[in-house]
N, CA, C and O atoms as a GROMACS GRO file, in nm:
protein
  172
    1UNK      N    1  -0.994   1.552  -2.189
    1UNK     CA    2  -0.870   1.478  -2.171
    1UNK      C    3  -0.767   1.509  -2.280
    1UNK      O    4  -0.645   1.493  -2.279
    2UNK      N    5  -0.843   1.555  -2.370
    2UNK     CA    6  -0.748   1.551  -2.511
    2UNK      C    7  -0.646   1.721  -2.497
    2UNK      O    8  -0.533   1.737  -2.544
    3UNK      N    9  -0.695   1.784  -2.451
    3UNK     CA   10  -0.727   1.943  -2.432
    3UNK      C   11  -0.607   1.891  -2.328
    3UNK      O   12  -0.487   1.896  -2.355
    4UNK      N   13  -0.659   1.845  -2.216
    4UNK     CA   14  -0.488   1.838  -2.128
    4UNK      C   15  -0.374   1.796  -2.206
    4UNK      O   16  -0.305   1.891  -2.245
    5UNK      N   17  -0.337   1.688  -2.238
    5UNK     CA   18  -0.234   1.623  -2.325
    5UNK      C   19  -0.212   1.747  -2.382
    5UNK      O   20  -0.125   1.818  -2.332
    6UNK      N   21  -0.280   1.789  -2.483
    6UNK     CA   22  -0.158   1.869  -2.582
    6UNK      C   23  -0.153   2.026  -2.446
    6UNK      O   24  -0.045   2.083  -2.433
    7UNK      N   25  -0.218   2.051  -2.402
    7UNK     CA   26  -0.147   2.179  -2.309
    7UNK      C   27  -0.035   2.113  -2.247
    7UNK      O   28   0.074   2.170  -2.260
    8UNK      N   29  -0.038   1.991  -2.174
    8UNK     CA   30   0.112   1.958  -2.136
    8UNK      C   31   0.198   1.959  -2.220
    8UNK      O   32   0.310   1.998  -2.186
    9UNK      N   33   0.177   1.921  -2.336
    9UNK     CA   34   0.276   1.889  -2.467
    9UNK      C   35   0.341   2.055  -2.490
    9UNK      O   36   0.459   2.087  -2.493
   10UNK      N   37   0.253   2.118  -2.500
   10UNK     CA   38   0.274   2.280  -2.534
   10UNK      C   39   0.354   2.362  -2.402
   10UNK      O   40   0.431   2.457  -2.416
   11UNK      N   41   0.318   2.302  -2.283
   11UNK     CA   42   0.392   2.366  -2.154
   11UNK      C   43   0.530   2.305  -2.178
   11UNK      O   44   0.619   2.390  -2.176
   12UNK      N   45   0.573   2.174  -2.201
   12UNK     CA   46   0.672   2.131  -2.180
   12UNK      C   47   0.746   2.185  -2.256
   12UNK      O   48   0.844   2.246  -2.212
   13UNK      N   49   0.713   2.178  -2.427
   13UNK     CA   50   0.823   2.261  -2.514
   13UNK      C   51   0.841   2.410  -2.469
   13UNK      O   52   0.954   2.454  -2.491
   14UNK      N   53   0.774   2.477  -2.423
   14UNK     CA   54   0.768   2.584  -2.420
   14UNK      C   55   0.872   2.612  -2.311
   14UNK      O   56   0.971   2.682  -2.330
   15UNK      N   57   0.839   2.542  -2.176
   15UNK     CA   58   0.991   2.505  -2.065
   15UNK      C   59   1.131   2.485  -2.164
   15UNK      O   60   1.215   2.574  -2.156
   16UNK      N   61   1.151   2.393  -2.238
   16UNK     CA   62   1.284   2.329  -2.278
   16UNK      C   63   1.291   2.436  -2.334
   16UNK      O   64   1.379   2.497  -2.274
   17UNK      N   65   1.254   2.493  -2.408
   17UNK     CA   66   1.307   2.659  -2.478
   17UNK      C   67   1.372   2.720  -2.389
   17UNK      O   68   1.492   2.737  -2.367
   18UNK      N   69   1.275   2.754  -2.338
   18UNK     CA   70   1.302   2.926  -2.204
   18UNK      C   71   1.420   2.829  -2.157
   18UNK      O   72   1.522   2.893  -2.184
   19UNK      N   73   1.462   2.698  -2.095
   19UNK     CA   74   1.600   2.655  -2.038
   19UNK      C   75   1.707   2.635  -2.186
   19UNK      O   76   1.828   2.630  -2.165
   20UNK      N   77   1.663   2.627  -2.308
   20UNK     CA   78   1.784   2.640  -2.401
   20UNK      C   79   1.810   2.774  -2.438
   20UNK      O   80   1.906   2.800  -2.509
   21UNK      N   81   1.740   2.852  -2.401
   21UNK     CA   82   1.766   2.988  -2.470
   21UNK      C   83   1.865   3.036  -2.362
   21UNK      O   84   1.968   3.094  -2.394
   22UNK      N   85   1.827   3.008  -2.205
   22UNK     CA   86   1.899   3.059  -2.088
   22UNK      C   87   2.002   2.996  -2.080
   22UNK      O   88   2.080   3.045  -1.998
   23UNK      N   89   2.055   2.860  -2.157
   23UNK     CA   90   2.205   2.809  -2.135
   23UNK      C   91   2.202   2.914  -2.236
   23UNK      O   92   2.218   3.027  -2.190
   24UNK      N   93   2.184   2.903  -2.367
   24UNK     CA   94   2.249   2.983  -2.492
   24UNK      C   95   2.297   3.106  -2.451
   24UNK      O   96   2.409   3.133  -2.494
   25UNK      N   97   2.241   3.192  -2.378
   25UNK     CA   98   2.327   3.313  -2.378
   25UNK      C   99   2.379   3.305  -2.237
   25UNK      O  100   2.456   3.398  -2.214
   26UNK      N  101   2.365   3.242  -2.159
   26UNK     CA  102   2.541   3.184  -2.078
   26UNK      C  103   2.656   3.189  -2.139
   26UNK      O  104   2.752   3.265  -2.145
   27UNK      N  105   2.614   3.054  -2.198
   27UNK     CA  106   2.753   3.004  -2.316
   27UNK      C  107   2.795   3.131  -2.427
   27UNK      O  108   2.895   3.118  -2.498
   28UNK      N  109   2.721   3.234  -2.433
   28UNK     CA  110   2.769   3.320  -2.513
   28UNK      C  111   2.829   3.400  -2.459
   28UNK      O  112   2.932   3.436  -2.516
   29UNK      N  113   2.784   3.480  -2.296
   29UNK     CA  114   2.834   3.519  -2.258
   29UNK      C  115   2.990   3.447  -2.168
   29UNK      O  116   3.093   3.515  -2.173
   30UNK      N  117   2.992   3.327  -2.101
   30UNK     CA  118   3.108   3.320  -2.054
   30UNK      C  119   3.176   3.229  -2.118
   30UNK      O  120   3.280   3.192  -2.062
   31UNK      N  121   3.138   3.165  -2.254
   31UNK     CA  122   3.212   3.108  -2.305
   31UNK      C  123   3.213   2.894  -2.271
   31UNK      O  124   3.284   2.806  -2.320
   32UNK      N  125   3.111   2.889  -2.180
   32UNK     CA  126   3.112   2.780  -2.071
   32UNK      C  127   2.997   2.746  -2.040
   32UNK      O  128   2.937   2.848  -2.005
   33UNK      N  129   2.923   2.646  -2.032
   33UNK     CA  130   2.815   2.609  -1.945
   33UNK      C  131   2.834   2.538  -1.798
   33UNK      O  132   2.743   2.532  -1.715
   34UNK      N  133   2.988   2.476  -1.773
   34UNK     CA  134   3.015   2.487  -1.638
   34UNK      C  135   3.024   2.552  -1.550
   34UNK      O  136   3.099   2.651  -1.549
   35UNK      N  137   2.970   2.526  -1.476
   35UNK     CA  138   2.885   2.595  -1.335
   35UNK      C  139   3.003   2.631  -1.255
   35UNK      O  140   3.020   2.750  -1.227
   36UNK      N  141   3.090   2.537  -1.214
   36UNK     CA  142   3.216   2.595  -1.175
   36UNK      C  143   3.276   2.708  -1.254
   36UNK      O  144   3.253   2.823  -1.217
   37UNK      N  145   3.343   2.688  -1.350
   37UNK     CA  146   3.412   2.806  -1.420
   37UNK      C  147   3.321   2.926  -1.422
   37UNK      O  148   3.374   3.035  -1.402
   38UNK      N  149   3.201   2.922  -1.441
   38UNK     CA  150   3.074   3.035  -1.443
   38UNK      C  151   3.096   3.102  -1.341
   38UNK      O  152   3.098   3.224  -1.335
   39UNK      N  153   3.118   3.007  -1.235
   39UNK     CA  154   3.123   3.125  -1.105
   39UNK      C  155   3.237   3.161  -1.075
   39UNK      O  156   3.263   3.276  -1.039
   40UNK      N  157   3.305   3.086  -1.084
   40UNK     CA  158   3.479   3.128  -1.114
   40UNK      C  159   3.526   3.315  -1.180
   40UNK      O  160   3.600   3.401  -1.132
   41UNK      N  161   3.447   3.310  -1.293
   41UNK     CA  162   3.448   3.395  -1.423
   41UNK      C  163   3.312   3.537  -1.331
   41UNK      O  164   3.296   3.651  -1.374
   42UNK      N  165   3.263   3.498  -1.250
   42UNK     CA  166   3.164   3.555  -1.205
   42UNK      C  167   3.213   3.673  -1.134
   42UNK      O  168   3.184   3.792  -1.141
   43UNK      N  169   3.319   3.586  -1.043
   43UNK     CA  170   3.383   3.658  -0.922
   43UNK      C  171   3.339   3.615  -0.837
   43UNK      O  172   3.371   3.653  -0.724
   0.00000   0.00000   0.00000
């Protein structure tokens, strides 16, 4: 039981990364994390 808990604990941070790293170089590249303007800027 103990062994689950921390693998969830370890899956979850490991998710919120991989989704902050993937806004981070959005926002680097278009300047924006709005989804509108993103696609706007997209074409």
């Amino acid at each position: 039981p103990q062994a689950l808990t921390l693998t969830s604990i370890v899956i979850g941070i490991a998710t919120t990364a991989l989704i902050l790293s993937v806004a981070m170089m959005i926002y680097k590249h278009y300047g924006t994390l709005d989804t509108d303007q993103v696609r706007r800027l997209r074409g």
